[in-house]
TORVEX-56776 format. One line per 10 residues: number of its first residue (from 1); their letters; for each residue x, y, z negated of C-alpha. Coordinates in steps of 0.5 Angstrom, whole numbers, plus 500, padded with zeros to 3 digits. Each point is the difference from the previous one (the first is absolute). Example, Ala and Ser with C-alpha at 12.3 -4.5 7.8 and 13.67 -1.06 7.14 Angstrom:
<sites>
1 = AS = 525:491:484; 502:507:502 $
</sites>
This chain:
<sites>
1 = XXXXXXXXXX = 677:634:373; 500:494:495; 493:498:497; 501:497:494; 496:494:501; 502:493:504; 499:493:500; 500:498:494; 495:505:496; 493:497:504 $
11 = XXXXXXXXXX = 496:496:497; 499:492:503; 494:503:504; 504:506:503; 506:496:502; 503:503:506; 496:507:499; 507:505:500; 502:497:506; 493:500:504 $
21 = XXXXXXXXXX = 501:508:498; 506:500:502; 497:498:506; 494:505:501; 504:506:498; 503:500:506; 493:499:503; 497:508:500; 499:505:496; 494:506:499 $
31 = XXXXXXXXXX = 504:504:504; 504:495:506; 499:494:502; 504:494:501; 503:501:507; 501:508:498; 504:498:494; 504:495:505; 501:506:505; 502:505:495 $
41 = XXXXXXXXXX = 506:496:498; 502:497:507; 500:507:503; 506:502:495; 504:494:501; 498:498:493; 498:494:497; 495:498:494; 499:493:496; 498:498:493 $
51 = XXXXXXXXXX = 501:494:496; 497:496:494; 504:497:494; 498:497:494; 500:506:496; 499:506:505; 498:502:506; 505:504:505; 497:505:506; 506:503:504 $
61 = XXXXXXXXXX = 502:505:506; 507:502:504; 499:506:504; 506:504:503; 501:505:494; 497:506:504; 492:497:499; 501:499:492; 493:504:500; 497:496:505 $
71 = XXXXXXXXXX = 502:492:496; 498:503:493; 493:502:503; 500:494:504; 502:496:494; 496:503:494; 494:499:505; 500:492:501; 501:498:494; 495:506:496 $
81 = XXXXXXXXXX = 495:500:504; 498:494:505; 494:500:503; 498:492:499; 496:498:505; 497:494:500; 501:498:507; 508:501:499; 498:496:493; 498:494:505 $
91 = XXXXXXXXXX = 506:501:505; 505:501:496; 498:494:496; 501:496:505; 507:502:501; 502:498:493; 497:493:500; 504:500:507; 506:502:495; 498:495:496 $
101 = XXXXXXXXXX = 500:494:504; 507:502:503; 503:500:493; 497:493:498; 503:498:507; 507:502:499; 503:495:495; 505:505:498; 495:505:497; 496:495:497 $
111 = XXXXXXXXXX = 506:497:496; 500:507:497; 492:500:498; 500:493:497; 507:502:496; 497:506:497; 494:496:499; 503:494:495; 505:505:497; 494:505:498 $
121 = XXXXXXXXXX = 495:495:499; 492:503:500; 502:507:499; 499:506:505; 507:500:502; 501:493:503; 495:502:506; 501:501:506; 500:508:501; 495:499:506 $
131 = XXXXXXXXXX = 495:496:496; 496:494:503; 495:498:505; 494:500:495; 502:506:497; 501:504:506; 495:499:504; 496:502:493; 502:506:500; 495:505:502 $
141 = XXXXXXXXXX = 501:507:502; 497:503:493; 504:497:496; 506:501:504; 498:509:499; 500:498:494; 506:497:499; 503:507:502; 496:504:497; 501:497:493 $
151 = XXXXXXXXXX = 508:499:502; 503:506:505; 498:505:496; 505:506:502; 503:501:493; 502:492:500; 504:501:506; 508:501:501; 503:503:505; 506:499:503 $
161 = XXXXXXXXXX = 505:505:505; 506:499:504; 503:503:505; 503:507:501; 494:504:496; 500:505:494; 498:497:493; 495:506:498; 496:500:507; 499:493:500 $
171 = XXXXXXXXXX = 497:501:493; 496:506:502; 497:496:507; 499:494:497; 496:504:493; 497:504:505; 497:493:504; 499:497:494; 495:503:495; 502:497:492 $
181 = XXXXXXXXXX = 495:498:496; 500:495:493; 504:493:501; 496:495:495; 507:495:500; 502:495:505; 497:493:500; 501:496:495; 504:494:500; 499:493:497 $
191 = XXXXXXXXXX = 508:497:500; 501:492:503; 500:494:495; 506:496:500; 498:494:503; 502:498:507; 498:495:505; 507:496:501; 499:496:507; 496:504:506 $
201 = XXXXXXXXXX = 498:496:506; 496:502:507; 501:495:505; 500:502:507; 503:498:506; 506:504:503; 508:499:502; 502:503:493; 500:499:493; 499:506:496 $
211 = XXXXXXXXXX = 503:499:492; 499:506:495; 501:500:492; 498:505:496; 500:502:492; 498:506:496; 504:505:500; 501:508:497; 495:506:501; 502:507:503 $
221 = XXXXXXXXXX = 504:503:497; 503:495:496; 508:502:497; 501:493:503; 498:501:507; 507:503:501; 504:494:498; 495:496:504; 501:503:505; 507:498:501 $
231 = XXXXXXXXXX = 497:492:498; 496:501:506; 505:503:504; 504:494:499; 496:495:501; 496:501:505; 500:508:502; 506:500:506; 504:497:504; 505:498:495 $
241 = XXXXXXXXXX = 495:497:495; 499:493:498; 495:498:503; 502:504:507; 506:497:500; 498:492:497; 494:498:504; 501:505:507; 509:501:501; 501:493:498 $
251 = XXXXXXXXXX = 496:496:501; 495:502:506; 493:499:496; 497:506:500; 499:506:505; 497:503:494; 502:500:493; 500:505:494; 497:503:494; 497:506:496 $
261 = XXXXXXXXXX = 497:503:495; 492:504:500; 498:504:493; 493:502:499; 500:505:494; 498:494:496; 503:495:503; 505:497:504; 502:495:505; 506:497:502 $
271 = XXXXXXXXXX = 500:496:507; 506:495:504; 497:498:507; 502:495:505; 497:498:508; 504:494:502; 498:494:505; 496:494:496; 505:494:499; 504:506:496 $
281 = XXXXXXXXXX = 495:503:497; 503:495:494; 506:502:501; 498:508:500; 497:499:492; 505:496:498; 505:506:502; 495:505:497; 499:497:494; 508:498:498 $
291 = XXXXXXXXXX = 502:507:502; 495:503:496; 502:496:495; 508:501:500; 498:508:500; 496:498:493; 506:495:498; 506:504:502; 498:507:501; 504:504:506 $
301 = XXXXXXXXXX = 507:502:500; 503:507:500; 501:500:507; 494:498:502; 497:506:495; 504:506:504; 498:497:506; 493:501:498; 500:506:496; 504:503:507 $
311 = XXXXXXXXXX = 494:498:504; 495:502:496; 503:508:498; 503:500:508; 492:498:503; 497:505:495; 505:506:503; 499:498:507; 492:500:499; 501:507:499 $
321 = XXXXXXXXXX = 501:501:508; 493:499:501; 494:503:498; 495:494:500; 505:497:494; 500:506:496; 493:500:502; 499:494:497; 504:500:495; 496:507:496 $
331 = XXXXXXXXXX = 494:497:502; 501:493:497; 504:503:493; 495:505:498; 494:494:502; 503:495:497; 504:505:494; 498:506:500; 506:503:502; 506:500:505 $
341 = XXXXXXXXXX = 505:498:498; 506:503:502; 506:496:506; 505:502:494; 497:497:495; 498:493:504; 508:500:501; 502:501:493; 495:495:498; 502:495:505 $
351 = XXXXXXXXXX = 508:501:499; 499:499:492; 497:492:502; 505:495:497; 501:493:502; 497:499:492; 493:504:502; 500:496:506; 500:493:496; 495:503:494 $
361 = XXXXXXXXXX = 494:503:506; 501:493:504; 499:496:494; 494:504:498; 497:500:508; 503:493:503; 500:496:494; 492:501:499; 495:495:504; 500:500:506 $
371 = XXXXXXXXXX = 495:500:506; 501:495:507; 496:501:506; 501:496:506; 496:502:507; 502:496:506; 501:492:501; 502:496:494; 502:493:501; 502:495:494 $
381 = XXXXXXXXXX = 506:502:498; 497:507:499; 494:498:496; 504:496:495; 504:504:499; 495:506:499; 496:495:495; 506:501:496; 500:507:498; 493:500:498 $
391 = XXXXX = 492:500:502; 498:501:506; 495:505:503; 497:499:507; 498:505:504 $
</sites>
């Protein structure tokens, strides 16, 4: 069950409040209590989680097939009717402040936090998804109850199935659960600026350097998401890419080397990343930036494109094995396009990239300013060089 509503929809006050929701709703309902749900899940081998993004709020179940009417009941009741109160209020608020400062104690989650940061500078979509200490330890249990009241309302909610069930009994159960009623729209959305911030920094110490670069990239749904896909898959997507193969296969810098693109509906980011040893860290941007560069200069070849496109349709045909992919998959689509796109089509579209659609959406994405972020240890090589790309920002 997807919400439509997510990180970046909150006001600054608010900032965290998806995912203290996410939190509470597991907590109890009017009719069963935490350990209730913990039980009825648990006595059918199941399993039941949820996830906070920037634009949606996901709640799932996996049960055997046989106890469907159970999860759909169980599901619908977790995420319609939570009972919010306030003692789980001040629990559970303290879980997530746990939460939170295990993130900032991990480098390689902080990296990505103050990379998004500078890439969307001041606006909704460069917070971190869990928010901050002050705002939530603010939050109170009104304005959560309310938060849910104004945002879960059952006629916004997408649903999502897979298994060995039957389309028109998975629709009659879940209308049946789900009483409908006039939607007023989702939430309106203010798209970023185009400004980034060029260097990031967080000193700390640690037995690694941890290096990210980051630009402005294509929105969900984009026509040229397909030819970047490719892009990326040659950079940094696999085991045969560029990065892979330069800073870990050849020369030993990095255990943990790649990049990836994120769209939001408006939006959209393109990440490269590297974790080395401090007196590589150097090194590492250097080979960051020069193959980024030689990908923007030189584009790919023909082979590296079949390579590519071979990985991309076999992984999309192979994620039909299992349900939680094409649990995903739906759900995340008709989120974020409001439809599913079907396996045949992503495969045409991907077979139609050429080597000419790969350079033109690279030119468009990487060929546009781009954030650093640094976090680890720095020495004096490193400072010089980052004083180069642009003005710093410290954190």
């Amino acid at each position: 069950m997807w919400a439509q509503v997510g990180a970046r929809d909150e006001p600054d006050a608010l900032a965290g409040a998806s995912h203290f929701l996410e939190h509470l709703l597991f907590k109890g309902t009017a009719d069963r209590s935490a350990l209730e749900i913990a039980e009825a899940i648990d006595r059918v081998g199941g399993d039941m989680n949820a996830f906070t993004g920037r634009e949606a709020t996901a709640f799932y179940a996996r049960v055997p097939a046989g106890e469907l009417a159970m999860a759909v009941d169980l599901l619908a009741d977790v995420v319609v009717d939570p009972a919010f109160h306030g003692d789980d209020v001040e629990v559970e608020r303290d879980v997530i402040l746990d939460e939170l400062a295990a993130s900032l104690d991990t480098p390689d989650d902080r990296i990505h936090v103050a990379l998004t940061e500078a890439v969307f500078p001041d606006h909704p979509l460069g917070r971190e998804v869990i928010g901050s200490v002050e705002t939530v330890t603010g939050l109170d249990r009104d304005t959560i109850a309310d938060f849910h009241r104004r945002y879960y309302r059952t006629e916004d909610l997408l649903v999502a199935v897979a298994g060995p069930v039957d389309h028109d009994d998975i629709v009659r159960r879940v209308t049946d659960r789900f009483p409908g009623g006039h939607s007023d729209g989702l939430v309106a959305r203010t798209p970023p600026g185009e400004a980034v911030i060029p260097v990031t920094t967080v000193d700390r110490p640690g037995e690694q350097t941890h290096i990210a670069l980051g630009w402005r990239s294509l929105p969900s749904g984009h026509p040229d998401r397909y030819a970047l896909a490719v892009a990326n898959q040659v950079l940094g997507g696999g085991l045969s890419s560029r990065l892979f193969q330069e800073i870990r296969e050849k020369r030993g810098l990095a255990y943990s080397v790649w990049s990836s693109p994120s769209p939001s509906s408006d939006a959209g980011q393109f990440t490269a990343y590297a974790g080395t040893a401090p007196e590589q860290a150097t090194v590492v941007l250097d080979l960051l930036v020069g193959e980024v560069d030689r990908l923007v200069a030189d584009g790919i070849t023909q082979d590296e494109r079949d390579i590519a496109v071979g990985y991309l349709t076999g992984s999309l045909v192979l994620g039909l094995e299992d349900t939680g992919s094409r649990l995903g998959r739906t759900g995340s689509l008709m989120s974020a396009l409001g439809r599913v796109i079907a396996i045949d089509e992503d495969v045409a579209a991907l077979r139609a990239v050429t080597v000419e659609d790969v350079a033109a959406v690279v030119e468009r994405v990487l060929g546009r300013p781009r954030a650093v972020a640094v976090v680890g240890p720095r020495d004096d090589g490193l400072n010089r060089v980052l004083a180069g790309l642009g003005d710093t920002v410290g954190m």
